[in-house]
Structure formats: structure tokens, C-alpha cells
Backbone bond lengths (Angstrom), bond angles and torsions (degrees), N, CA, C in turn:
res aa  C-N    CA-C-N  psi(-1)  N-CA   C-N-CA  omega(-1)  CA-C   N-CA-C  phi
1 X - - - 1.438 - - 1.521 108.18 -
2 X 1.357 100.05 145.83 1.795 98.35 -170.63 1.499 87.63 -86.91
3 X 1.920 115.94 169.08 1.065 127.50 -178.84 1.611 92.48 -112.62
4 X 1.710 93.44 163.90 1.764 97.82 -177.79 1.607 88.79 -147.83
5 X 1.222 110.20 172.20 1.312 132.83 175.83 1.737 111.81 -63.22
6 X 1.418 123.24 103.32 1.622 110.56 -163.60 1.498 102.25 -65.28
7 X 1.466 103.12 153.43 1.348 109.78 167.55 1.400 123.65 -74.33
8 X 1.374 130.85 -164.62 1.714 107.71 9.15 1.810 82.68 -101.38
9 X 1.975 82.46 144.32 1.631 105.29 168.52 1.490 109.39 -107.59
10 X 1.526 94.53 140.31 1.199 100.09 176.74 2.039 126.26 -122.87
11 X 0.701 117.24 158.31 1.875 138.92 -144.64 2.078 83.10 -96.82
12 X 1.219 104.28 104.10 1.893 101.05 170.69 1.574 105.81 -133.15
13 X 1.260 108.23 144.07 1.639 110.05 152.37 1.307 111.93 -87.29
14 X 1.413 92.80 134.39 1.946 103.78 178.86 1.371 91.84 -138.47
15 X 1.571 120.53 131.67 1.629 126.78 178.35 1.798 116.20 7.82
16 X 1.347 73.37 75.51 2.190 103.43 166.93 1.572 95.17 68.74
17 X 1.497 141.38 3.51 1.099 126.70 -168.33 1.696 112.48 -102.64
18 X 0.985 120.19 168.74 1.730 113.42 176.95 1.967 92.96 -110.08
19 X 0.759 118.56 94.16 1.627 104.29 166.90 1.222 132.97 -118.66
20 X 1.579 116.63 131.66 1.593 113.68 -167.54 1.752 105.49 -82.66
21 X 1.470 112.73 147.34 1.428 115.29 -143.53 1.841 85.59 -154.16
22 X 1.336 99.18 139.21 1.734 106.08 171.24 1.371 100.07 -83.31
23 X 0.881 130.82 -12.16 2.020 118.87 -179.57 1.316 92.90 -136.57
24 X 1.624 119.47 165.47 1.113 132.14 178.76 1.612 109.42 -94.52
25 X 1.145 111.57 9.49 1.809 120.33 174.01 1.528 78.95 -106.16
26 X 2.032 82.85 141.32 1.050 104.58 -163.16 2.003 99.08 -101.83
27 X 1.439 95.75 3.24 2.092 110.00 175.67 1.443 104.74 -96.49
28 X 1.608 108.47 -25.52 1.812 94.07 -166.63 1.318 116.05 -96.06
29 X 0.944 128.56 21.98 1.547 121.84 162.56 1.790 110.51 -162.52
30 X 1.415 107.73 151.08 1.876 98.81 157.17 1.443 112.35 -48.16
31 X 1.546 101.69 163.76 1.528 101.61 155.80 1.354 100.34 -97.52
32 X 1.735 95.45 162.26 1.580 120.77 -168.52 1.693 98.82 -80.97
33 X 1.368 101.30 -42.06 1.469 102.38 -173.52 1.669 109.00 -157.09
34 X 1.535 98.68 160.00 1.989 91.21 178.79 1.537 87.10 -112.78
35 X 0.972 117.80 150.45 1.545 130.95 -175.03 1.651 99.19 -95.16
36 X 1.417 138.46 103.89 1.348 117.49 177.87 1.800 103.95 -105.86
37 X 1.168 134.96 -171.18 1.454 146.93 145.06 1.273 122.20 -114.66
38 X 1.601 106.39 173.88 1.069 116.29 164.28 1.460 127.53 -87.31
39 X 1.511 137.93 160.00 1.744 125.98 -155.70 1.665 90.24 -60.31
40 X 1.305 143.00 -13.43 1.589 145.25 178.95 1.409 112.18 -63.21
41 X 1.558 109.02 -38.59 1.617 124.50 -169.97 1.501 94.59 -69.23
42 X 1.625 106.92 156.73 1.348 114.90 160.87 1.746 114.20 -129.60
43 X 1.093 130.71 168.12 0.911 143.23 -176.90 1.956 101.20 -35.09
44 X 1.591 114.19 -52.87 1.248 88.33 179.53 1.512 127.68 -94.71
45 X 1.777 107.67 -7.24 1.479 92.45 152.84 1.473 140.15 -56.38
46 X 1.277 105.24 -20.55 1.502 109.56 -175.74 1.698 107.50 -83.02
47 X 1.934 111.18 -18.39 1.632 115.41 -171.60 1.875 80.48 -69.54
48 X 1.081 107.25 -60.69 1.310 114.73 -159.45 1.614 119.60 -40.08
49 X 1.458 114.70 -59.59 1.374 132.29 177.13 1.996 99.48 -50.85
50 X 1.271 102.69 -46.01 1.187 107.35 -160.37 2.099 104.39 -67.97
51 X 1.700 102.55 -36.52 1.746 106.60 162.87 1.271 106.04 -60.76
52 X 1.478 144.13 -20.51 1.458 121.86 -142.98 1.847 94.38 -115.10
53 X 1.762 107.65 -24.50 1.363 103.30 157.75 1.667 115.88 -66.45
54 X 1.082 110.45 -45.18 1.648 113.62 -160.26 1.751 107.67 -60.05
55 X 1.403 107.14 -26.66 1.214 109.90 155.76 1.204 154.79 -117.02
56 X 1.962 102.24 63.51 1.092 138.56 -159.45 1.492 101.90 -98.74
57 X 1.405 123.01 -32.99 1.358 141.93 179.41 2.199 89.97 -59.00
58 X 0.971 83.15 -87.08 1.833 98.18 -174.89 1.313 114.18 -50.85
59 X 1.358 125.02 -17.67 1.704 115.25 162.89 1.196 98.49 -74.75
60 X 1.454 125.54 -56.56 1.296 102.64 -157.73 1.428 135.96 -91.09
61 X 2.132 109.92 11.66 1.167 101.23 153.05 1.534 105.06 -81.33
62 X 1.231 138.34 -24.92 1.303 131.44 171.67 1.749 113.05 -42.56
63 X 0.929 105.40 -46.77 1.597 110.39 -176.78 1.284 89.44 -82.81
64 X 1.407 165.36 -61.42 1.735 161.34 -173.46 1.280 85.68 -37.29
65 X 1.614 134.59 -76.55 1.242 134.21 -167.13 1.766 116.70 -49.09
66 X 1.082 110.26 -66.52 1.490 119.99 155.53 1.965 110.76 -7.53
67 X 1.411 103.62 -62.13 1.284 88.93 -164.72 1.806 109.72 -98.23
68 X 1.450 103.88 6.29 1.241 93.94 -161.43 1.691 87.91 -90.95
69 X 1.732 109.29 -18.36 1.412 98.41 167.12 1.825 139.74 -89.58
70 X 1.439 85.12 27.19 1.407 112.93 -161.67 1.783 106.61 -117.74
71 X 1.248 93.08 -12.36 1.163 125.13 161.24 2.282 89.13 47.14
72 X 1.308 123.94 -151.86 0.974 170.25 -149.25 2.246 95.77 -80.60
């Protein structure tokens, strides 16, 4: 299994940018990623894309759980 950065990440605007961030202070950590678009995207496609990464951590213990109750 690949390793990832543990969550929970969270989705912030910091000067016009959307960036996914392990704390919601925008001093205590790098960001993980800047969410950009294409000239099509608008300001809230990019909020959006940028929530649906940040909760990449929490789907996928949701889906871990999922199968471990699915057992065999």
C-alpha cells in the first residue's frame, strides 16, 4: 500500500489561491498542494475540486472500513 500524508487535510483560500493544507493555520505547515484550473474553471470550481481532494484522507478510511466489513 502506498503511503500519503495523514489527514485530516483541509481545502483554504490563501491570497487568491485554493490550497490543500494539513492544519487550518495558514503558518503551520506547507501546503500539500495548490489546486489550479483550466481558463474554463472558476473560482468555485477550483473551491470545490480543492474540498473533494482534502477529503481523500476520510474517503478512504471510509472505503478501508467498507471492506473490512465485507469481510472475505
Amino acid at each position: 500500500m502506498s503511503k500519503h500524508t495523514p489527514g485530516p487535510w483541509f481545502a483554504v483560500a490563501d491570497k487568491g489561491q485554493t490550497i490543500i493544507r494539513t492544519s487550518r493555520s495558514s503558518a503551520a505547515f506547507s501546503p500539500l498542494a495548490i489546486v489550479k484550473g483550466d481558463k474554463r474553471d472558476t473560482i468555485k470550481d477550483q473551491e470545490a475540486n480543492a474540498r473533494l481532494i482534502a477529503a481523500a484522507p476520510d474517503l478512504l478510511e471510509a472505503l478501508e472500513y467498507c471492506l473490512d466489513c465485507l469481510g472475505d
